[in-house]
Structures are given as structure tokens and as C-alpha cells.
N, C-alpha and C positions, 0 to 999 in steps of 0.2 A: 626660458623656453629651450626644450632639446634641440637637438637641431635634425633628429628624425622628425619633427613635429612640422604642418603646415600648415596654417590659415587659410580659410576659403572664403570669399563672399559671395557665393555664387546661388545663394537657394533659390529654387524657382517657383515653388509651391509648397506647399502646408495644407497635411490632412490629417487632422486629429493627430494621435501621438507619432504621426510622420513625416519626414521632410524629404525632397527630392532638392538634390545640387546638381548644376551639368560642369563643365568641363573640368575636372575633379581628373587627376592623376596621383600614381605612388600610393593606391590604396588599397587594401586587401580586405577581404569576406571577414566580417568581427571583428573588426579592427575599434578601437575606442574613441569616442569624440566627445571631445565638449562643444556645447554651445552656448555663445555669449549674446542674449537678447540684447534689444536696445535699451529695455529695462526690466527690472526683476535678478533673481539669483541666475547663474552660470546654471545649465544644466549636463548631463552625462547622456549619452548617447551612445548605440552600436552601430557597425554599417550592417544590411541586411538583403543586399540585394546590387548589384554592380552591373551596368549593361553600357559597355562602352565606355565614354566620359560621365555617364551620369552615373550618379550613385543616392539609395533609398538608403534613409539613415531612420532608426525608430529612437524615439524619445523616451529618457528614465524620467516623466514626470509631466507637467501640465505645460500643454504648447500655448495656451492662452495670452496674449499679450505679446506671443512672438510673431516674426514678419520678415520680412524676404531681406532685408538690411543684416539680420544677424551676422554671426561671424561664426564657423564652423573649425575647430582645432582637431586635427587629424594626430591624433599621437602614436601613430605605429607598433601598437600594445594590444594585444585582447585584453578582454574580461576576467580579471584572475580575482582568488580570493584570497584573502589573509587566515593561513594556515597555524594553527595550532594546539599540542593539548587541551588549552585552554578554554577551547572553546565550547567542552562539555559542561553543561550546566549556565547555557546561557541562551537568550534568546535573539535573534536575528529575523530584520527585515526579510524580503526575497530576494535583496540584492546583496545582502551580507552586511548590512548596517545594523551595529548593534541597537536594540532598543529597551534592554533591562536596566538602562543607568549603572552598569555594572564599571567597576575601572577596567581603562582598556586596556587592552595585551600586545606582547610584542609577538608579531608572525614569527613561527619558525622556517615557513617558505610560503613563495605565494603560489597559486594553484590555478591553472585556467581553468574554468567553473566548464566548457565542453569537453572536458576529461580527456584521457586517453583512450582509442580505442584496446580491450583485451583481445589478447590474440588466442583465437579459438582452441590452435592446440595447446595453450596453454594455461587452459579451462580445468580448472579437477571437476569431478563431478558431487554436485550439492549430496550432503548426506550428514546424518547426524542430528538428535531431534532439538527442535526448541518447544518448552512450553509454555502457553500462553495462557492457561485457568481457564479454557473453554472447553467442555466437556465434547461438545460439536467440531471442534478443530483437533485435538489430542488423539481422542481417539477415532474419528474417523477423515480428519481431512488432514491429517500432521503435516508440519510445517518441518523441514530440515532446513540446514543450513546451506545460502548461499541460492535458495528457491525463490521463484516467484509467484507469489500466492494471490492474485486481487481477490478483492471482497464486491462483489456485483452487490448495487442494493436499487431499492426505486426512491423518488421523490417522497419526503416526510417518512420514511423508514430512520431505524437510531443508528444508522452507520457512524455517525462522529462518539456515539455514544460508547460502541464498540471499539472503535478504532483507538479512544482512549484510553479504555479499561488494556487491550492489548498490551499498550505502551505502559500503563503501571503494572501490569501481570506477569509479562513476559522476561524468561529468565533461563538459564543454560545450568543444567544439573552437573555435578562434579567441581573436580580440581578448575576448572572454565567458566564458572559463575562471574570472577570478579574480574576476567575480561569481557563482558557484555556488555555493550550502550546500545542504545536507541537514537536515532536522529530522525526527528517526527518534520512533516511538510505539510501546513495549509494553504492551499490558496484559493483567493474568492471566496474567505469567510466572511461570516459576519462579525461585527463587534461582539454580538452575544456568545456567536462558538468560538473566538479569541480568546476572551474573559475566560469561556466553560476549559477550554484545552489548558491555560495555563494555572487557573485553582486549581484544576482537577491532580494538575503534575506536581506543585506546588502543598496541597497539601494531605497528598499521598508518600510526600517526601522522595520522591522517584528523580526531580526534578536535576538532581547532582546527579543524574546519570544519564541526561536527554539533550541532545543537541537540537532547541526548536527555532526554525523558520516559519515567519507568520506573514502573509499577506491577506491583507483585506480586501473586500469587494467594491471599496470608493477608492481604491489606487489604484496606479496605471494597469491598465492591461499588461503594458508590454513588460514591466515586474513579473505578471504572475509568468511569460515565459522561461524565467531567471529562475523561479524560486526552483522548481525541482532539482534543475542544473547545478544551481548553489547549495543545495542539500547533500548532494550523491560526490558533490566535489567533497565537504567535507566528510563523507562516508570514505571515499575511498581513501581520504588520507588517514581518518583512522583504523582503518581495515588493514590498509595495505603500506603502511609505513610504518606505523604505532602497534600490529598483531593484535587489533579487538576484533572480537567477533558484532559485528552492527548490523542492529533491524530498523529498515528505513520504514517509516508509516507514511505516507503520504494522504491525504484527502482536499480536494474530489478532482479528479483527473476529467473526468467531467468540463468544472473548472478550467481546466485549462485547454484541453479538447475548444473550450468556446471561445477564448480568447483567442486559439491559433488560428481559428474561422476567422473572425472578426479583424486581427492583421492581415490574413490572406486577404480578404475581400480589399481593403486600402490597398495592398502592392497592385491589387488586379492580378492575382494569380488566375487559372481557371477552377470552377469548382467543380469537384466529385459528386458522392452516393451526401444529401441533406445538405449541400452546400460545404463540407468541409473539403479545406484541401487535397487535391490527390496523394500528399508526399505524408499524409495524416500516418499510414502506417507507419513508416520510415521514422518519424519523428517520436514516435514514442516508442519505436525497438530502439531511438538512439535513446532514452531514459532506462527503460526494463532492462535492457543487455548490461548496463551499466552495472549491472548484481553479479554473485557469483562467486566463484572460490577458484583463485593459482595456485597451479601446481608450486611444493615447496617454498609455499607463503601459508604462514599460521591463521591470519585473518580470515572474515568471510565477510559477504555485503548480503542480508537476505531480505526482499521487500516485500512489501503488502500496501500495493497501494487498493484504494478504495475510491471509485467510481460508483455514479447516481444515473442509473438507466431510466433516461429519458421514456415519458410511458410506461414504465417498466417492460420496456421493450431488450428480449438480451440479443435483437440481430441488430439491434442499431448499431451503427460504426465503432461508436466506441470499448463499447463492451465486445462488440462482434473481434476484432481487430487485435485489441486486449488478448481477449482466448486463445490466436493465432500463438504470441510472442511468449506468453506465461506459461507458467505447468500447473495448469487447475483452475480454480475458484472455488469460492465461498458464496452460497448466492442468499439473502435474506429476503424474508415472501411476504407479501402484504397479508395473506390468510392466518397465516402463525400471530402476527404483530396485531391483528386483529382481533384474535385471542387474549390476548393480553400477554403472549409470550416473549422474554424476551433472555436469548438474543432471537428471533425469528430466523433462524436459519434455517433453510429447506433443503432437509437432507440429501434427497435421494440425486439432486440436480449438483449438489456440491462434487467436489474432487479434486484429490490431492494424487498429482501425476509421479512424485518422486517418494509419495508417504513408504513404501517398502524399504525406502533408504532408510528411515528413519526410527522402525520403529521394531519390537523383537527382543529376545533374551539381553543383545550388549546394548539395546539403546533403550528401552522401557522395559518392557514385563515380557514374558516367553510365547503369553496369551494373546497377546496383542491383535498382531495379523490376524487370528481366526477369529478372535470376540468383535472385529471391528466388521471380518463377512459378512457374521452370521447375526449382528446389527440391523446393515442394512438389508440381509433377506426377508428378516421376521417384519421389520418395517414394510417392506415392501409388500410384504402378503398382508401385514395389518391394512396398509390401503387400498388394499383390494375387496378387503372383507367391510371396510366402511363403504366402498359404492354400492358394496352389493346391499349393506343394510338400508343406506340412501333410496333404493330399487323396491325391495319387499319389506321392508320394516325391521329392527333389530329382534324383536320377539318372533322369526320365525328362523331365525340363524342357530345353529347348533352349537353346545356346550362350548365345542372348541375354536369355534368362530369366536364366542363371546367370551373365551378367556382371549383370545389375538385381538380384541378391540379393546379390552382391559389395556393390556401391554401396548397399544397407539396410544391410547390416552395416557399413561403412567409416563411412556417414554416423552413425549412432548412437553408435560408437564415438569416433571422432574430432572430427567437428563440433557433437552434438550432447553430449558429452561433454568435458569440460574439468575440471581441474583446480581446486582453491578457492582457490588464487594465481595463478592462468593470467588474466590481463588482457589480452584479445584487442582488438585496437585494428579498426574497422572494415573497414580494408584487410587486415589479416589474415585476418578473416575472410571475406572476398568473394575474395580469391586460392584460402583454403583448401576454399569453393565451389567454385571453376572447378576446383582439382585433384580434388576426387571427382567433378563433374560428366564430367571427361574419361576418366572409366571408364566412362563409355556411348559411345555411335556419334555422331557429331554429327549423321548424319540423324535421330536420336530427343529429339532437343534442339531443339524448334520454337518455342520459346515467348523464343528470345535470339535477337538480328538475326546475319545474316553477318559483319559487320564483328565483333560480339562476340565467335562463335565465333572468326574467324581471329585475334582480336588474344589471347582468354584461352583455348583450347581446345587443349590439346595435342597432341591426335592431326590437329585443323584446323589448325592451324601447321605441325606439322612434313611435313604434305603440300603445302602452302603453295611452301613454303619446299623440297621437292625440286623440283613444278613449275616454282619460279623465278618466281613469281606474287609 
């Protein structure tokens, strides 16, 4: 035993995965604990909570069969992880235990999984595109580097579905390709989307280049507060030691949003807006912030986590709150998915707050920015012209109404709709813009220059081109 270490017998009570000790000195907020039941294996422990001599300690595991005799070892250590290259292409518990039977690695440092805080002014600002093969995200909600993008979805929508196709699609154009990873984060899955995240990595072959974290939804709670922490600890060691460029996936923050209820309720915190904790905001700007790109570091951290709005409600805390801390969302709609579309994304509520960084002559196409306006304009007036058909009938709408419901339908169906192997590269999909765009008038197309039109506009070319212009 160290001799910073202390033995306590002092627990007074036992509540689910928590223990309260009293007269407890020389102890600090995170500090690590074992504890030795009177029978069963030793468990792992953090302190979480310190008010005077007492101190609330939560349990890495099942408290059952433990009892106020235990014995409490204070090791004056946080929570760190075992840091190394090596741990791309592997799979890890949420507390960093490995569980792929893989041989183990030696750390090349360990990491305290609550990170460091970055210091504001030594923030660069996110820029630079990543693409993901989604024709709904590339071109109109791009993602750059170093952003934080969540994906808003509701109950029984295919957000895991997404979020994994992401993780096998997603890749950095240029000399910058072969420094991309991904460090993907479950928690409060089921065995069946465990199983689906790791075939899917597995035999997409993507897997050599994903660092995943799995927690399940029959293990502790107090894991799933770990896993994010544990994920973004090794993000930022290979971001910002190692110079990869890493996109963290997380799913469902949801998930863990209800776990951090359900320990609040045990300390007796008091409760806010549906019963989550008041410090609810705070605790997930301490995850979101954790992204980002330093000045005069080559790396970047860029996340996408994906949260399940309760009801499909988007003012509920968690999404509400999300909105604050991110720059955007991605929001997926039960009406599309009802369609049979998938991915169901609803446009017009989407937005990508740094996409201008990302997207233009040096970082996609020259077209970019105006085919992505003048996207959502025409959409926009497309749904306007389906209420109005909804109101008086489609047969009393005019020519040019019904070539704009033409182009709602083509667009939902084809561009906003793709396949879960369909890996659209971003010229793909800005070609297969200008072909439904050229199902309207080019006079109704104001929001792209002349040159645009006559170079991608079909019906403006081929007049072009009889004029002899």
C-alpha cells in the first residue's frame, strides 16, 4: 500500500450504486477508491460529492451484497486512462477496459479521463470540410473541422443507423486523409445496437481506424458517466499529441442526460426543468467544449453527438440545452421516416452555423454556397405550394406550382434519400443538385450567378448552346 493511500471503515449508508462515509479526511473531489466488501471481488469507486467529514463516493459496479463493514481505500489518484497509439482499432468498456480479447498495450502516458480545460484564446477557429456521404449534410449542413454538430432525432427514428454509416463514410479529402480517426461512444445501448455498431465497423473494414467505447444498458449507470469522458480523453490524446484530425460519434446523450438524473436524485441534489439536475447545462458544455482546434497544433477534435428527443420534443432540456453549447444540428423527422425515407432528415430545421467555413472554391466546389441557398429556397417554396395543394386540390395549381411539387418530391426522394451503402462523394452530390435544380425555370433560380446557371443548369445550357452563345 502507498502511503498517500487510506483505509476507511466508516460507511454509513448504501444507495444503489452509492456509498456515504463520515469522518473521512485528506480527500479530494475525484479522487479514486477501492472498495473491499466482506464478500465478492474488490470494487472501484470515485468520490462525488465531499460536505465536511462526509463524503458520497459512487460505485464502478454492483453494490449488492455490500454492507456498512466494508472497507474504503482512498488512493489520492484520479481517474486517468491508459494512453496510447495503440488504441485505434480497438474496443473498450466506458471505463477503458478493454473487451475485444485483443493483447494488451503498454500506455505511453496515462490521462485523467476529465481532461484539461482549453483555453479560449487558444481556440483556432473550426474550419475546413469533412465529408460524411450524406448528400443532406455535405451540401447543406457541412460539417468542418473541430465543430460541433449534434444530430437531434425522436424515439424509434434510425439515428444509430446514421451515426454508424457516418463513422464508415466519413473521411478528409487531400494530402489529410491518412491522418483521420474516428472515436465512436455508446452508451445505454442495447446488446442488439452493440453487436449492429461493431459488425457494421468490422465488416466495412473501417474498424482499423475507430477507437470504440461500448457501454450497455444492464451496466452501472455510474459507467455510462465515464464513457463520454473516456472517449474524448483518448480524442484529445490523439488530436492533440499524435496531430490526427478525430471525429468523435457519440450516441444517445439522451442516455446519459438520464443516468446523470437518476445519480442526482441519490446525492439529493435539487431538481430543475423535468427533474434533471440544475448543473445539467454545465455538465455537458463540460463534454461539447472538449472539441475544437489550437492555435499552432495540427490536430482537431470534431463531434457529432446524437441525442433521442424525448416526445420528439426539441424544447426539452436536453436537445433545448445542446442547441445553446453546439453550432447547428441535424434534426431527423418522423414524416420523412414515415415515407419510407431514409436518412429522414428535415431540412429546412437543420443548420450548420460554421458551414461557410467549410465549404467554396479551396474547400469543395466554387458552387457550393449558392446551390446550397438556392436548395433550400426552392424547397422552401416547394412547401409551400404542397399546403397549398393540401387546401384546393393539386389539379387546380398552375404549371409552375406543379413543376415546384415535381422538384419536393424528386428532392426527398433522391437527394435527400440515399441508401445505407450509397457513399456520395461531394461532387456527386452538388452535380445531383443542379440536376433537380434544372427541373424549375432558371428565371426562378436567383440565389446562383449566371455563369452557374449556364455552366450546371440544364435547360440554361442547352439554350446557351442553340443560341451559339
Amino acid at each position: 500500500m502507498r502511503l498517500s493511500e487510506h483505509t476507511y471503515r466508516t460507511v454509513s449508508s448504501i444507495r444503489g450504486p452509492l456509498i456515504f462515509l463520515d469522518r473521512v479526511r485528506q480527500v479530494r473531489f475525484g479522487e479514486v477508491v477501492r472498495i473491499i466488501p466482506p464478500e465478492g471481488k474488490p470494487l472501484e469507486g470515485e468520490v462525488i460529492k465531499i460536505d465536511g467529514d462526509t463524503v458520497l463516493v459512487q460505485v464502478l459496479g454492483e453494490t449488492r451484497g455490500m454492507d456498512t463493514g466494508s472497507a474504503v481505500i482512498f488512493s489520492d489518484a484520479v481517474k486517468r486512462a491508459p494512453l496510447s497509439p495503440e488504441v485505434v482499432g480497438r474496443v473498450f468498456s466506458g471505463s477503458f477496459a478493454p473487451l475485444d480479447n485483443e493483447p494488451p498495450y503498454i500506455p505511453e502516458r496515462w490521462g485523467a479521463i476529465s481532461g484539461a480545460p482549453m483555453n479560449p484564446v487558444a481556440r483556432a477557429r473550426p474550419q475546413d470540410f469533412i465529408e460524411t456521404g450524406f448528400s443532406t449534410i455535405d451540401a447543406l449542413n457541412t460539417l468542418v473541422r473541430g465543430q460541433k454538430l449534434p444530430i437531434f432525432s425522436g424515439g424509434g427514428l434510425p439515428h444509430n443507423r446514421v451515426a454508424a454509416q457516418i463513422v464508415r463514410q466519413a473521411k478528409l479529402l487531400g494530402e489529410e486523409a491518412a491522418e483521420f480517426v474516428v472515436v465512436f461512444a455508446a452508451f445505454g445501448a442495447s446488446h442488439a445496437d452493440a453487436r449492429f455498431f461493431q459488425e457494421s465497423f468490422e465488416e466495412s473494414g473501417v474498424l482499423n481506424k475507430v477507437v470504440m467505447f461500448l457501454n450497455l444498458a444492464d451496466e452501472p449507470v455510474i459507467e455510462r458517466l465515464l464513457t463520454p469522458r473516456a472517449a474524448l480523453t483518448a480524442a484529445e490524446f490523439l488530436a492533440f499529441d499524435l496531430d490526427y484530425h478525430v471525429l468523435v460519434v457519440m450516441t444517445d446523450m439522451t442516455a446519459y442526460a438520464e443516468a446523470l438524473r437518476e445519480v442526482a436524485v441519490l446525492r439529493g441534489d435539487v431538481p430543475a426543468r423535468k427533474g434533471y439536475p440544475g448543473y445539467l447545462y454545465s455538465d455537458l458544455a463540460e463534454i461539447y467544449e472538449r472539441a475544437g482546434r489550437i492555435k499552432n497544433r495540427r490536430g482537431s477534435i470534431t463531434m457529432i453527438p446524437v441525442l433521442s428527443m424525448p416526445s420528439d420534443d426539441i424544447t426539452h432540456p436536453i436537445p433545448d440545452l445542446t442547441g445553446y453549447i453546439t453550432e447547428g444540428q441535424i434534426v431527423l423527422g418522423r414524416e420523412l421516416a414515415n415515407q419510407g425515407v431514409y436518412p429522414p432528415v428535415t431540412v429546412l430545421p437543420s443548420l450548420s452555423r460554421l458551414m461557410k467555413d467549410g465549404v467554396g472554391k479551396h474547400f469543395t466546389r466554387e458552387d457550393h454556397p449558392h446551390v446550397a441557398s438556392q436548395l433550400f429556397a426552392s424547397y422552401a417554396k416547394a412547401l409551400e405550394v404542397r399546403g397549398l395543394a393540401a387546401i384546393i386540390g393539386a389539379e387546380e395549381l398552375s404549371d409552375a406550382d406543379r413543376r415546384t411539387l415535381a422538384f419536393a418530391d424528386a428532392f426527398e426522394r433522391r437527394f435527400i434519400g440515399q441508401g445505407e451503402d450509397e457513399d456520395r462523394s461531394v461532387h456527386e452530390t452538388l452535380n445531383l443538385a443542379w440536376e433537380l435544380l434544372s427541373m424549375l425555370p432558371p428565371e426562378s433560380l436567383i440565389r446562383v450567378s449566371e455563369d452557374e446557371l449556364a455552366k450546371y443548369h440544364k435547360a440554361s445550357g442547352e439554350s446557351r448552346a442553340e443560341s451559339g452563345e
